[in-house]
C-alpha positions as CSV (number, residue, x, y, z in Angstrom):
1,X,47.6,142.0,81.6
2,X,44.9,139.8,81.0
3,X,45.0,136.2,80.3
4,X,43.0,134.1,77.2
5,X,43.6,130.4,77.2
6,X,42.7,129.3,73.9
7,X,43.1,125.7,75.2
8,X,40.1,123.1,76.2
9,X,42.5,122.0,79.1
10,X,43.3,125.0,81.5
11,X,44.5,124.5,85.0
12,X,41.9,127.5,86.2
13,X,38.6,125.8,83.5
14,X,38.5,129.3,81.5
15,X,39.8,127.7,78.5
16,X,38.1,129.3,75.3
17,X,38.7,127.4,72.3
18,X,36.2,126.8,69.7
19,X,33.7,129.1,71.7
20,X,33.6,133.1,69.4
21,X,31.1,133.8,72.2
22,X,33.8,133.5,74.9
23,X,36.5,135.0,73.5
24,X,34.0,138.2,73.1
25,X,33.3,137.7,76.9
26,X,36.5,137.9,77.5
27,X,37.7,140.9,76.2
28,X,34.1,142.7,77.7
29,X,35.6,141.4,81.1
30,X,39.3,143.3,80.0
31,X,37.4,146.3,78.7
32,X,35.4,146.6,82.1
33,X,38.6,146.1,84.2
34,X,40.4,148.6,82.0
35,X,42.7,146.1,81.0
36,X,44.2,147.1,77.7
37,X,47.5,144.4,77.5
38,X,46.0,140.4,76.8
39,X,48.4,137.9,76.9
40,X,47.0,134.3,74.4
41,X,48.4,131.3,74.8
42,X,47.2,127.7,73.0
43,X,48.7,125.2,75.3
44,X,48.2,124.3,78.8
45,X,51.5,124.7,81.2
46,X,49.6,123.2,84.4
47,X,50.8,120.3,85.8
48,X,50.9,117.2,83.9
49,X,49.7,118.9,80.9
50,X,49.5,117.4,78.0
51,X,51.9,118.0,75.1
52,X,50.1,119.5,72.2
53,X,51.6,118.8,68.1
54,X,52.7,122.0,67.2
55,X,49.8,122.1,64.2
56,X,47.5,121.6,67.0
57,X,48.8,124.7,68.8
58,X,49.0,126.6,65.2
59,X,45.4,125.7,64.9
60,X,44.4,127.1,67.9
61,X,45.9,129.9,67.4
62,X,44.7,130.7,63.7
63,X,40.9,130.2,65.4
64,X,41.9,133.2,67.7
65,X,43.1,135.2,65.1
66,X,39.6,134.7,63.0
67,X,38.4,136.2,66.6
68,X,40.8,138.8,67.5
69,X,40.0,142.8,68.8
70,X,42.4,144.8,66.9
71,X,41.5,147.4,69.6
72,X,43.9,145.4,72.0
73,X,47.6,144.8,72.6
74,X,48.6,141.4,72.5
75,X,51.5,138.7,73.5
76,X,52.0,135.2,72.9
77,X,52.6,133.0,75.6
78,X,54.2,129.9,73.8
79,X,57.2,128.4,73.2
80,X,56.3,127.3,69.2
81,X,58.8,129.6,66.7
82,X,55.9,129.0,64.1
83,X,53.5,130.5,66.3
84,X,55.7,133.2,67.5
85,X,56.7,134.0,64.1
86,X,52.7,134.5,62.6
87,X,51.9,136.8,66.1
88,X,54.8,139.3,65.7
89,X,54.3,139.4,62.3
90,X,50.3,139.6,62.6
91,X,51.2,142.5,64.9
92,X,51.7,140.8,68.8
93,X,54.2,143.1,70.9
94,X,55.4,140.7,73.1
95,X,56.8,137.4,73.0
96,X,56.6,135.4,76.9
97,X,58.3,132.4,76.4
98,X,58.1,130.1,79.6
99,X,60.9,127.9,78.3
100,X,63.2,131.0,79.8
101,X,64.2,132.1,75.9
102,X,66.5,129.2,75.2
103,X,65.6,128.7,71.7
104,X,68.1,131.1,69.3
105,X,64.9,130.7,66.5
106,X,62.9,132.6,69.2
107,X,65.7,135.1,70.3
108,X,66.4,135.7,66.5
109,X,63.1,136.8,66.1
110,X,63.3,139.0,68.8
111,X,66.1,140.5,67.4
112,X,64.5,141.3,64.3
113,X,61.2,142.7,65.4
114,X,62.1,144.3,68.2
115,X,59.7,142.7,70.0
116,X,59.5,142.9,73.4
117,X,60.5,139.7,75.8
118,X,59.4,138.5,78.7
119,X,61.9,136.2,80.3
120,X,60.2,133.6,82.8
121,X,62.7,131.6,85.5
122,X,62.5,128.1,85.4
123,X,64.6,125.2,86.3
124,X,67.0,125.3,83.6
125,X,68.6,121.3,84.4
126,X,65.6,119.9,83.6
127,X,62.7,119.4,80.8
128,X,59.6,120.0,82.8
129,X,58.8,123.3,83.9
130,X,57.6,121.8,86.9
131,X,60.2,119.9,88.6
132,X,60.8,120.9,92.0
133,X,63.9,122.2,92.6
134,X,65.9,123.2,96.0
135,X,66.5,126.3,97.0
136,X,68.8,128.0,99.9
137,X,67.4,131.3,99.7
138,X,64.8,131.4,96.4
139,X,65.4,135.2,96.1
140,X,68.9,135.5,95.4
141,X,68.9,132.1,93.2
142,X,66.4,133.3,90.6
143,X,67.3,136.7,90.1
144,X,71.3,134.7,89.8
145,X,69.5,133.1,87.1
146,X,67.3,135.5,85.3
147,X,70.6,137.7,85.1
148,X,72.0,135.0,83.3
149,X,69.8,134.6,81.0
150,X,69.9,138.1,80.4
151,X,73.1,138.6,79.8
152,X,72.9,135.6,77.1
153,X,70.3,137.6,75.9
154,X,72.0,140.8,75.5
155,X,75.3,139.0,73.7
156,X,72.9,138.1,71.5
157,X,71.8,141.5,70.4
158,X,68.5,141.7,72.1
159,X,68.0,145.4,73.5
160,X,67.7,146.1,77.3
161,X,64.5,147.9,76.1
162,X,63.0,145.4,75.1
163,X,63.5,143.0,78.0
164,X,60.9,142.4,80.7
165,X,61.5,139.5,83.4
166,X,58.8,136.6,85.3
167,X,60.0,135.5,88.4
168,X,58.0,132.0,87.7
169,X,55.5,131.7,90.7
170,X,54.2,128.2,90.4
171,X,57.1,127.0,87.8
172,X,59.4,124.5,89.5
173,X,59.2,125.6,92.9
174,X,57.4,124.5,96.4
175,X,53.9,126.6,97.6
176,X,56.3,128.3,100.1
177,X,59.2,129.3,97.7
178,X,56.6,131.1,95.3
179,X,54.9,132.7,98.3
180,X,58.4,134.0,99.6
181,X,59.2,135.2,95.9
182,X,55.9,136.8,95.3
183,X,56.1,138.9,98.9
184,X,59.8,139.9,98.3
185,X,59.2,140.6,94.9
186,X,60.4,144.6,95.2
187,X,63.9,142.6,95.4
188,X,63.6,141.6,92.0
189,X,62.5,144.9,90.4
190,X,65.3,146.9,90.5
191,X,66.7,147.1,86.7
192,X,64.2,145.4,84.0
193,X,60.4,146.0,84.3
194,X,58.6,142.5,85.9
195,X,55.8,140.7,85.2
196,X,53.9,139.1,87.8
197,X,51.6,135.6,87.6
198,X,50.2,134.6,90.8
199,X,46.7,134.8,89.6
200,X,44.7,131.5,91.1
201,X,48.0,129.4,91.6
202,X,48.2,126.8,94.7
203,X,50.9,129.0,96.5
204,X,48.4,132.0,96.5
205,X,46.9,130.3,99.5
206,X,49.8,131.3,101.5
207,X,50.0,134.9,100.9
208,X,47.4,136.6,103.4
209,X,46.0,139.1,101.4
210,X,42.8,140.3,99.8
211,X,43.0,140.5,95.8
212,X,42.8,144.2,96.2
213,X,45.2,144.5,98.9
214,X,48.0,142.0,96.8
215,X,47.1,144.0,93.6
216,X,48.0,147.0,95.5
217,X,50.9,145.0,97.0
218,X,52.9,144.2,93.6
219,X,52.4,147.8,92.3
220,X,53.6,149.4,95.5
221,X,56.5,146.7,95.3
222,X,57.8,147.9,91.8
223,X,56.0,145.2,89.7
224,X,55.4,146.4,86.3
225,X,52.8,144.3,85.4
226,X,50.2,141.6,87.0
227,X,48.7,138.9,84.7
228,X,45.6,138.4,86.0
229,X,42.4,135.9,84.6
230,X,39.7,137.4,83.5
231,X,36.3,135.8,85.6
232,X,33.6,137.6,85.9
């Protein structure tokens, strides 16, 4: 899965908004890589972002749209019902919520579509995805909560087929949790399909492996999918 930040503000700098000539770049990059699934989100989630007015994000997103390749599949990564609601109908597959799929606006359309969901750990106590929280043993404690939030999920009438889960590298957890995480990852993939975001994050710095060879890693692991940026 390949990532388009339609954002000026970016953690990585690849941010494409306002720029038709990037968001063509990008999906040559995905079409050389054989990349067929994009994932387009409209806010920044690094640290310290900045909250955006939901127009603004709307905005963003109705600039993509003027620029969208119908020859993709697409998700949308944001937490914005409005925004959700115009992808799925405009034809988006996948809704990846990093607020963990709390919002029953959200989950009802789910339900409706049938869209798919991908349901991203974070620390549920708290508003910011990026307070640190403890952990005893990281492992066991997120896929606790991910099968909580599944379960919610399901009572709600979501189907398991449509459920995918994001163990949350970088959200709310120290360089060495999201390290431990990402190289016990096959622990994590043994009932819903996972996606996988460890693509220039902090932690990656930890885990001692070529791009190929960690690629080659998650897939041999049981990882479903890799969200990757798309440089050059």
């Amino acid at each position: 899965m390949g990532i388009i930040n339609i954002t000026p503000d970016s953690f990585s700098g690849d941010g494409v908004l306002n720029s038709k000539d990037s968001i063509e770049d990008k999906y040559k990059i995905a079409e050389n890589l054989g990349i067929e699934f994009l994932d387009i989100g409209c806010v920044s989630t690094k640290p310290n972002y900045k909250k955006v007015k939901p127009e603004e994000e709307m905005e963003r997103f109705d600039f993509f749209i003027k620029n969208i390749n119908q020859k993709f599949k697409h998700s949308i990564d944001s937490t914005n019902i409005n925004v959700i609601e115009k992808a799925i109908d405009l034809g988006f597959l996948v809704i990846n919520d990093v607020s963990g799929l709390k919002d029953k606006k959200i989950i009802n359309k789910a339900k409706s579509s049938k869209a798919g969901v991908i349901v991203v750990h974070r620390n549920s106590n708290s508003p910011d995805i990026h307070e640190i929280r403890e952990y005893k043993d990281v492992v066991e404690e997120v896929k606790l909560q991910l099968d909580e939030t599944i379960d919610t999920l399901l009572s709600e009438g979501i189907n398991e087929s449509q459920i995918a889960i994001d163990p949350g590298l970088g959200f709310g957890k120290k360089v060495e949790d999201s390290a431990k995480l990402l190289l016990e990852v096959s622990n994590l993939c043994e009932k819903f399909p996972l996606v996988l975001g460890y693509s220039k994050k902090k932690f990656r710095e930890l885990v001692p492996l070529s791009d190929e060879d960690l690629l080659n890693f998650c897939f041999d692991s049981g990882v479903s999918m890799v969200r990757l940026h798309l440089d050059k």
